[in-house]
N, C-alpha and C positions, 0 to 999 in steps of 0.2 A: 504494500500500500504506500510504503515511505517513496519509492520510486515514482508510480501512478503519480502521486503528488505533484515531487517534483519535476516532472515531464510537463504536467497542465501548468504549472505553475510559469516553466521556464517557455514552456512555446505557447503561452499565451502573451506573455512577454513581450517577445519574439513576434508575435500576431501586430502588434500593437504597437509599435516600433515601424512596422512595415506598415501599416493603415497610415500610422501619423507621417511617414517618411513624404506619403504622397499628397497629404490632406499639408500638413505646414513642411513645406519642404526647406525651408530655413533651419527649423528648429534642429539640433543637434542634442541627439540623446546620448551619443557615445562618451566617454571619457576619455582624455588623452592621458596617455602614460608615455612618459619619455625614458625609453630606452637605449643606452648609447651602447649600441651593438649595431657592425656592418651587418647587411642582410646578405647570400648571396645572389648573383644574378636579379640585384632591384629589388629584395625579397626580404623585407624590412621586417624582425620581432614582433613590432608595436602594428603591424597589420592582422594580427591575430589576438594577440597579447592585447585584450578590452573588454568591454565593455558586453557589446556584442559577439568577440572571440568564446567570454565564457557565457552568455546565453546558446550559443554552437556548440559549444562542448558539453554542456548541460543536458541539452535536446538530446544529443546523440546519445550520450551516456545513458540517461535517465530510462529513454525509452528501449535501449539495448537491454539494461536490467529488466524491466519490464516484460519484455517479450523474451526472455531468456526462462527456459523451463528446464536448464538443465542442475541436476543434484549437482554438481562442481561449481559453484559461486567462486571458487577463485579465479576459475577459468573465464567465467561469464565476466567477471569483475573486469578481466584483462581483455575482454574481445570488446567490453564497453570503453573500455577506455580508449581503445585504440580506432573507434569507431568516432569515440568523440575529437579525438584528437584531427582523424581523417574531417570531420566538419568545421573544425577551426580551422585546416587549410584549404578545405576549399572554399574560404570565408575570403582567406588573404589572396585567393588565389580570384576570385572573384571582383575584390579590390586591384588588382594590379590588372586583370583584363579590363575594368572599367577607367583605371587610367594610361591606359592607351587612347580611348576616345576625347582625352584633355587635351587641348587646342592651346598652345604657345606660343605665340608669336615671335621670330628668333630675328634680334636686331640686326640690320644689312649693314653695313659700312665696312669705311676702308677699303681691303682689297676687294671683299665680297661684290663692290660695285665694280669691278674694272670686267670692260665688256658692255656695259648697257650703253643706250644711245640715249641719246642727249640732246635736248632743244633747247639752244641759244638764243633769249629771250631780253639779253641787257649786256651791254660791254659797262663794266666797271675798274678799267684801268688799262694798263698798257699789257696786251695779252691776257686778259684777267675778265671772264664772264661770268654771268650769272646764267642755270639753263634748269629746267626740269628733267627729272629722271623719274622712270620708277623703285620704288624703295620700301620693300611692304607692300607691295601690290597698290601702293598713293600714291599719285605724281608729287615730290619734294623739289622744293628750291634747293640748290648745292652751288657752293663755286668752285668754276673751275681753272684750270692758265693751260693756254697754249704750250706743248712742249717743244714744238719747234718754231716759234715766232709766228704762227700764220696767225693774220686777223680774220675774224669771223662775222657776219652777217646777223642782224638777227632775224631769227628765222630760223637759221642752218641747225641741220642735225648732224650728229656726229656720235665717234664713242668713248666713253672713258678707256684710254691704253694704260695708266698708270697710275699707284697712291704710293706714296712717302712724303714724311716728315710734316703729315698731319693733311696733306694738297690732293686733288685732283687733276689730273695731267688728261688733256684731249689733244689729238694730235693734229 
């Protein structure tokens, strides 16, 4: 009966966690625990090690005893366990596929730009324009200097050949 219990107990929980996730999806029922342990391959302690880790280990466990009718309880004890344990990673494991679909945005500059083409839009000095690029999938203002003294039009398109020491070089 102590098992029964804690099974309804822990996947109701669990029930209830998952209703609210979707009805206030801000709210944050987990707790963080800060673990300072490398994970391997992205595979982080503190993605199982919670909140929710031990409502997964619970379930599993709880309802393994449960449904276990055999005379060896020490056995049953260790096929629960390891049952709970296989639900806590595939909790983390559920976590780490779900952040894959996290969208990042990775900053372009420097050399990252050499290559794009460029629309000279303002001569601001001798060899020295102002053009649009794309940068992030946005057209951005950048400046650039001619690397071989040609003066530019505006208008003209072109393309980033070179960055150092901080410049945009169009040739």
């Amino acid at each position: 009966m102590l098992y029964f219990s804690i099974a309804l107990f822990s996947t109701g929980l669990l029930v209830v966690q998952f209703v609210l996730s979707f009805i206030i999806s801000d709210l944050d029922l987990d707790t963080d625990i800060d673990i300072d342990s490398d994970g391997i391959g992205d595979f982080s302690v503190s993605d199982v090690v919670s909140f929710k880790g031990l409502l997964h280990f619970l379930v599993g466990f709880s309802w393994t005893m449960w449904f276990s009718k055999d005379e060896n309880q020490f056995l049953a004890a260790c096929i629960a366990v390891a049952v709970g344990i296989l639900f806590m990673l595939i909790l983390g494991l559920a976590y780490k596929w779900a952040k894959t679909f996290e969208h990042r945005i990775q900053p372009e500059e420097g050399k990252d730009l050499i290559g794009r083409k460029i629309e000279i839009y303002l001569k601001s000095g001798d060899y020295c324009y102002l053009g649009y690029t794309e940068i992030n999938g946005s057209q951005r203002e950048i400046k650039v200097y001619s690397q071989r003294s040609v003066n530019y039009n505006i208008g003209d398109t072109t393309k980033i050949i070179d960055f150092y020491d901080g410049k945009y070089f169009i040739n």
